[in-house]
N, C-alpha and C positions, 0 to 999 in steps of 0.2 A: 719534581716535574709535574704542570698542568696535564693532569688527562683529560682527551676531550674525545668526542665523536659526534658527527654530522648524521643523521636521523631522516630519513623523506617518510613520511606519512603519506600514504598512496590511495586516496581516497577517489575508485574508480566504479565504473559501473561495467558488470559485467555480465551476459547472459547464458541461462542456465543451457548445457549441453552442447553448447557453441566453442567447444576447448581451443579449437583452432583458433578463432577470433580472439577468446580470450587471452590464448597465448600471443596474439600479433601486440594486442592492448599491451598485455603487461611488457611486451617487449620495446613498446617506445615508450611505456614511461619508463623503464632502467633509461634509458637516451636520456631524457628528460632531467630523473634525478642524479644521474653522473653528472650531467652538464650544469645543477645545479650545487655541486660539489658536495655531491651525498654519498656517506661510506657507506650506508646502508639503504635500502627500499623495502617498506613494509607495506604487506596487499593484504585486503580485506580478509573472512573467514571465507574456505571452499572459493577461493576468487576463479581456479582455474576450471573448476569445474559448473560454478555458478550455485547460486545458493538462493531458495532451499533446491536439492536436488529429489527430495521428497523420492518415489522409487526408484527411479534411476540412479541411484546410489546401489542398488543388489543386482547389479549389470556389473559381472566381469571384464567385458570390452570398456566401460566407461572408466573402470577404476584401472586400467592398462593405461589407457587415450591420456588421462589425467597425468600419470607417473610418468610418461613417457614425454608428453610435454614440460615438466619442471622438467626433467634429464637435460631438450633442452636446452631450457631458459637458462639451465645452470652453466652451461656450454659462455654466455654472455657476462658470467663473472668473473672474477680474478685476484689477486691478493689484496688490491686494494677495494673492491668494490663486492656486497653483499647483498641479500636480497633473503626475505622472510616471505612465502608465497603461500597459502589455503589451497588445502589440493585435498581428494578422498587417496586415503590410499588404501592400499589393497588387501585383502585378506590373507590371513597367513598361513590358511591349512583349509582342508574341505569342511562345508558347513561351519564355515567363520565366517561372521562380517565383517566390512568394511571399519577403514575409524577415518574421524576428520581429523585431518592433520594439517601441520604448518611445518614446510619443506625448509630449511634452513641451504642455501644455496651460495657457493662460498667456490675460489678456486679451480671454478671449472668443474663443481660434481655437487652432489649433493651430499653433503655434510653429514646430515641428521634428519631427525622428523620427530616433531612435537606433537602428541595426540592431547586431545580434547578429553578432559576427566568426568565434566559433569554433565552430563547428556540432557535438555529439557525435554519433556514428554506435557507440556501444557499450553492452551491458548491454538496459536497455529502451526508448534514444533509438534513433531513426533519422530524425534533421532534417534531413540531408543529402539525403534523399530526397524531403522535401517543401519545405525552404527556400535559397533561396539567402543565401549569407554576407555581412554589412555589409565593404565596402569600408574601414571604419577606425573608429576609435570615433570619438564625439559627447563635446561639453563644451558644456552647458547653464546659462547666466547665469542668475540668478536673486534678487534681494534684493543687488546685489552680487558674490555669491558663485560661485564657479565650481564647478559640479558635474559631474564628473566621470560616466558613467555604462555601466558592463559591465556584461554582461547573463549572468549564469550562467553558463554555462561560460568565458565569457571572463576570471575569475577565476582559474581550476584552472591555467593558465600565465602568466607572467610578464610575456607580451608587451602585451599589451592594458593593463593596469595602468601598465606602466612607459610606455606610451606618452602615457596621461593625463596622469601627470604629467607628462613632459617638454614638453607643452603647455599646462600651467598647471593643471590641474585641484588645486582644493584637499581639496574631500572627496569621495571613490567614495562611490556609492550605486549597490548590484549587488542587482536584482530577479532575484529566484529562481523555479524550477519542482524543486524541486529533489525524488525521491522520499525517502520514510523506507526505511532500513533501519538492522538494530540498529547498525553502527560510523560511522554517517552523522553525530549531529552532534559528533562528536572529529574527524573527515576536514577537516567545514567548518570549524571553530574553527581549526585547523593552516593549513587554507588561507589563510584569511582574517587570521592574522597573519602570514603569508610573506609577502603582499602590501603588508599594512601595511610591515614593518619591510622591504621594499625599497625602499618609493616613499615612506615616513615621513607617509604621507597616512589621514585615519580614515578605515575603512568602517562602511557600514552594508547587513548584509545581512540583505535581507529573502526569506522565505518563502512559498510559496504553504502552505493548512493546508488538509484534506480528502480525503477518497478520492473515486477515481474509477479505474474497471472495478479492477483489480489495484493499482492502487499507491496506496497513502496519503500525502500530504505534510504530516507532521507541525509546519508555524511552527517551531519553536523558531529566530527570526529575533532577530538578536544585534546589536549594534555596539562597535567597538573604539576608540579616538582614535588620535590618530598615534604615540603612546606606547606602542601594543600595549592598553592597558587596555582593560578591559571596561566598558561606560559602560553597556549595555542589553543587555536580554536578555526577552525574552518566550516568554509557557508554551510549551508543546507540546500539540498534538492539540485546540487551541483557537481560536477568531478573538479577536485582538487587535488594540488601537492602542496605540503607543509611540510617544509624544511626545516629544522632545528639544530642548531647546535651545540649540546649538551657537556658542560665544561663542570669537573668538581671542583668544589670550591669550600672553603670553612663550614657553608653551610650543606653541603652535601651536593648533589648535580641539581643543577638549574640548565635553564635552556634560553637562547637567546635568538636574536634574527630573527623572528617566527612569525609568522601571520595570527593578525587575530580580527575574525570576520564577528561582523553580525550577526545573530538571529532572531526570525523571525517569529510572532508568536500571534494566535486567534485567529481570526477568520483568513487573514494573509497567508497564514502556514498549510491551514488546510486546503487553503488553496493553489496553492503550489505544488502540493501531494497531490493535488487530484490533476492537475496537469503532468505532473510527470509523469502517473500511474497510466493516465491513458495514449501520454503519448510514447512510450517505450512498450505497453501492449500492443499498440497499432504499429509501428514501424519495426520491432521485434517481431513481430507474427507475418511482416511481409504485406500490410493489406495500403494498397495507394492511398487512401484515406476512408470516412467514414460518412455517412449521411443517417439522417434523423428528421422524422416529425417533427413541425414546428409549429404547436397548435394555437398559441398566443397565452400561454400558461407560463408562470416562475418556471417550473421542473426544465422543461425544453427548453427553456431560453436560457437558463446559465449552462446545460449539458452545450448548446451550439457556443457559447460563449468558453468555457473548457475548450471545447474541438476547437475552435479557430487560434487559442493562444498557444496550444499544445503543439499544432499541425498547421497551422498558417490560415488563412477564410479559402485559399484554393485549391482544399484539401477535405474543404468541409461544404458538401449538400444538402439542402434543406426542402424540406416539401410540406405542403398545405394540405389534408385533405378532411373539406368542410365536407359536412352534414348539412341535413338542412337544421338539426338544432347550435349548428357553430352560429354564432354570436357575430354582427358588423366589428364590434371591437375587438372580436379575438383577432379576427382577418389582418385590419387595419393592424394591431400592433405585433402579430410575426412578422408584417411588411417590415412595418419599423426597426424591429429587433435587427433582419438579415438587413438593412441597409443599414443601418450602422458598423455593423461588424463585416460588409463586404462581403456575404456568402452568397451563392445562388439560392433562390428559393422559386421552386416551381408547386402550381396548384395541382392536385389531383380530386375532383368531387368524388366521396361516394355514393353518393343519390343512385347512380344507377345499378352497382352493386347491391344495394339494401334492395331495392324493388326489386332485383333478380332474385335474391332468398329469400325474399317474404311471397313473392310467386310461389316458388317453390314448396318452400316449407309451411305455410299456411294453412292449406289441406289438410296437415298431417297435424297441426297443433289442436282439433279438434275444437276449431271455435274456443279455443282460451284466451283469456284477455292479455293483451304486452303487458310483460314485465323484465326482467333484468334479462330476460333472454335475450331480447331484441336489443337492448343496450349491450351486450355483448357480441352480439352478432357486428353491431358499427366499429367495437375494437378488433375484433379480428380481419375485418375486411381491409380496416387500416395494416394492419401487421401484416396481413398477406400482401397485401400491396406494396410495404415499407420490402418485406422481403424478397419479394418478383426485383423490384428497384435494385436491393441489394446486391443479388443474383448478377441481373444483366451489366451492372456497371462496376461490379467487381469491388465496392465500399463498401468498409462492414458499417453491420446497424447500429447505431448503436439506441441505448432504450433507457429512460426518464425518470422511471419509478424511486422518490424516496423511501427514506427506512421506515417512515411512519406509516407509508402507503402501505409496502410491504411486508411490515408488524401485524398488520391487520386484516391483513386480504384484498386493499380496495385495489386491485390489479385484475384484469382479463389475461388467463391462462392465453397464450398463442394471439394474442389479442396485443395489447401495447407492453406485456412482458417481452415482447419478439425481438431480439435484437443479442451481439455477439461481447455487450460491454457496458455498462454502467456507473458514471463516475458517482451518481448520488446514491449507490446502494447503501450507503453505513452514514447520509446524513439525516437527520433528523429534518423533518419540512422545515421548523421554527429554525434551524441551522441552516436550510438551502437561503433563507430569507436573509439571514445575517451576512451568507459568503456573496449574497446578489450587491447586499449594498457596499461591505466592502469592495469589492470591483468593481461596481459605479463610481466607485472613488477614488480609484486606482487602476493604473494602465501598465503592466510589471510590465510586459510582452512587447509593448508598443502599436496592439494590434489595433484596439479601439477604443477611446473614451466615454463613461457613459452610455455602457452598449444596453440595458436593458430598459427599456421604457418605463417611465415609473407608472403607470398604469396598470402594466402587470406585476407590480409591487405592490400595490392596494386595491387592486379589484378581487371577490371574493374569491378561491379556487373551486374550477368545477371543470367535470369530466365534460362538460356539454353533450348527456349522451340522450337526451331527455329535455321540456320546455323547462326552463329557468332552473336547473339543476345549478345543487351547493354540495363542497363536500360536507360543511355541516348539517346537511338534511339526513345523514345516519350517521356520522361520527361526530365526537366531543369535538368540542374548542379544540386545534390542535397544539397551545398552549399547556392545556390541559394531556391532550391525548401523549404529546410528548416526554411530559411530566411521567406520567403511570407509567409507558413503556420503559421509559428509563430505569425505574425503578423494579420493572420485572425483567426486563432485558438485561443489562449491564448490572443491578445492582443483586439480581434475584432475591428482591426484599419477599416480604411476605403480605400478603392482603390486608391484614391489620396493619403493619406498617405504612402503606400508602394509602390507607382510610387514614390512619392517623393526622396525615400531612394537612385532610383534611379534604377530601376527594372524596363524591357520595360513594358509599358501595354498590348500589347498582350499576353504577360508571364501572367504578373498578373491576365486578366482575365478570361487567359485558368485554374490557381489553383484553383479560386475562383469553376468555371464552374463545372471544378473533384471535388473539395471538396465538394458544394451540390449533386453534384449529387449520388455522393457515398454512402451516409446515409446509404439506404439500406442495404446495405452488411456492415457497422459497426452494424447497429441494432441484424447483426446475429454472430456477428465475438464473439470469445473467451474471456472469460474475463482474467483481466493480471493486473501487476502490478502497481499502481498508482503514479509517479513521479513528474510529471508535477503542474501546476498551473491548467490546465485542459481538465483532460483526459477522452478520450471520451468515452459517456456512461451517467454514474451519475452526471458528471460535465456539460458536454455540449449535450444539451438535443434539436436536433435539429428535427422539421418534417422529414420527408421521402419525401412528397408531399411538394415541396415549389415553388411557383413560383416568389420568390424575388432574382433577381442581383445585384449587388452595380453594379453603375456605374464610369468611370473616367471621372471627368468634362469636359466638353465642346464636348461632342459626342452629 
């Protein structure tokens, strides 16, 4: 006799602390995949409670809310129809924590619960801090069938896997929380057939999709048969269900019926991450939409180009406010930019704010000559103004700065760091340039074609805060500048190494020099979208106070 079983891969987005919503979610896709003729529904890692839950996971009311929600979800099963659901559950004695589990829901109750064995503690996980680790994995009957079931990280080594199988498990099925970044789904793919082709068993690995505060969890949720093949694969940056139906056969279980989507990859991917990240922050945190400076710079013009694909152009405000060192062409092309893209853009001068503080405060500077003061003083007036804007019309700010900007410091404290969000926090400038032209080339959203003027694609960058200001008037090529960061940021090479490449030393030791010393002002800077290998903040986790240099040998 054929055995077989019907599979939904429930690849949903869901928000953290929100149990009741997330319970309503998962409760129409069981609708969804019964009517799809699925014997089973499988939901992300922590789906019910949202993930990551970071402290609110050592909330005894959270970890009730959660448990009491699968009870339940379980309530909506029955002999034919099953459902694997991510929930925290609860402690088992005083001064115990919590463990992530995966509720097995079956019959009208809840069955079992599969704890999570290998806790990460690196990058932006710290689950070791809020959960304690499953004793051994779980194998879950179902239809027959033995299902196998690791939970995320328990994947990424070999133990957990081989152990399933050596107790029978016929197919893994490993519920993800897993974040986006650019080399993230090649990492998974590699993983997931190392596992396979140890334990000769299929997986199917499913995805949490959605952003939430910094990190975006892109789906692109996949399954392999025992053969390594690719059987399913669903989009990215999307909620999906993928239905399979998994029939054993001479060769072992294979999967048939199944969707197999596209993905996408390079400037298109990270740009769809950074639209999803800010528009699931914005409409997740309740804010009607966002407005921003629009100075006639790259930085601003793909951040409003982001806002308007994420959140529509009547969701998204823009505002002008020149100096008297703003440039005719910056003017002229934010014009451009917002009419293209359909947003409002209103002027605000600050001319007469500056003359109000330099009244002021002149007296007291004792006859010293301007300097960076006074170009700081123009960004603040802007941010206080962006955030007065903010305030009355109830849109958050949001704020422009890239990673190379704020690698290095070239940012005003309260000044144009002001603002509740940042999609280009973890792009590299030489990257915002690449995601500008990909999008000039491309209309995913359907909002605007060719939204950024190529003027502000080849005219030099400058803060205009001063006559004929460049940012290359104190920073490297940012060519160059992006090069070194890279290499001290993400790769933490060492000073001889990036001299090596061929980079003078006194370059390299002037980024090293900005880069600590800047800390500060990331400590306070906006959070934004997470891209990178490691982006600053939860990734790279540096003192403020440090008194260590690399140095280049032989000094």
């Amino acid at each position: 006799m054929t055995r077989s079983i019907v599979i939904a891969a429930v690849q949903a987005n869901p928000t953290v602390g929100a149990i009741a919503a997330n319970e309503a979610l998962a409760r129409r896709r069981f609708s969804e995949a019964r009517a799809a003729g699925a014997d089973l529904a499988v939901f992300p890692e922590l789906f019910i409670n949202g993930y990551p839950p970071e402290d609110l996971a050592l909330k005894p009311a959270f970890w009730r809310a959660g448990r009491e929600a699968v009870e339940r979800l379980a309530l909506e099963t029955d002999e034919d129809f099953a459902a694997l659901v991510g929930v925290i559950w609860p402690a088992e004695g005083p001064g115990r924590r919590p463990r992530n589990g995966l509720a097995f829901l079956a019959g009208g109750k809840v069955q079992d619960v599969a704890f999570k064995c290998d806790l990460p503690n690196y990058g932006v996980f710290d689950e070791k801090r809020v959960f304690e680790p499953g004793e051994g994995p779980r194998i879950f009957t179902w239809k027959g069938v033995r299902l196998g079931v690791p939970i995320c990280e328990d994947i990424w080594t070999s133990g957990v896997c081989a152990d399933l199988a050596a107790d029978g498990a016929e197919i893994l099925v490993a519920p993800n929380g897993s974040p986006y970044r650019r080399t993230a789904d090649q990492e998974r793919t590699g993983i997931v057939r190392a596992r396979v082709a140890e334990t000769g068993l299929p997986m199917i690995y499913l995805n949490e999709v959605g952003g939430q505060d910094e990190l975006v969890f892109d789906g692109a949720s996949f399954a392999l048969d025992g053969r390594g093949r690719e059987v399913m694969r669903l989009p990215m940056f999307e909620e999906a269900i993928g239905v399979m139906r998994w029939t054993q056969g001479p060769e072992g279980w294979t999967a048939s019926d199944a969707p197999v989507a596209g993905w996408m990859e390079g400037p298109g991917e990270i740009y769809h991450a950074m639209v999803l990240g800010l528009r699931d922050y914005v409409n997740k945190s309740g804010f009607p939409g966002v407005l921003l400076g629009l100075s006639g710079g790259v930085d601003s013009a793909i951040t409003a180009v982001v806002a308007a694909d994420a959140l529509g152009p009547d969701r998204v405000r823009c505002f002008m406010l020149p100096s008297r060192y703003t440039s005719r062409e910056s003017l002229e092309d934010a014009e451009d930019c917002a009419r293209r893209l359909g947003v409002r853009l209103d002027e605000v001068p600050i001319a007469p704010a500056i003359d109000a503080f330099g009244a002021m405060l002149t007296p007291l500077f004792e006859n010293r000559p301007p300097d960076l003061t006074e170009e700081n003083i123009q960004a603040r007036i802007r941010g206080l103004s962006l955030m007065a804007l903010s305030n009355k019309l109830g849109s958050m700010l949001l704020t422009t700065g890239n990673k190379s900007e704020m690698a290095v410091g070239y940012a005003t404290l309260y000044g144009d760091m002001c603002g509740g969000f940042n999609v280009l926090k973890d792009l590299y400038k030489t990257e915002v340039y690449e995601v500008c032209r990909w999008r000039n080339a491309h209309d995913p959203f359907g909002v605007a074609r060719d939204p950024i003027p190529d003027r502000i694609l080849t005219k030099p960058p400058s803060a205009e805060l001063r006559p004929d200001q460049k940012d290359q008037d104190s920073l490297p090529e940012y060519a160059d500048l992006d090069a070194i960061l890279h290499g001290l940021v993400e790769e933490e090479a060492s000073l001889d190494e990036i001299v090596a490449r061929g980079f003078p030393r006194e370059m390299v030791e002037r980024v090293q020099r900005l880069l600590y010393s800047s800390e500060y002002k990331r400590r306070q800077a906006a959070p934004g979208v997470k891209i990178g290998l490691k982006a600053f903040g939860r990734d790279r986790r540096y003192p403020i106070v440090n008194g260590f240099r690399d140095r280049v040998s032989g000094e």
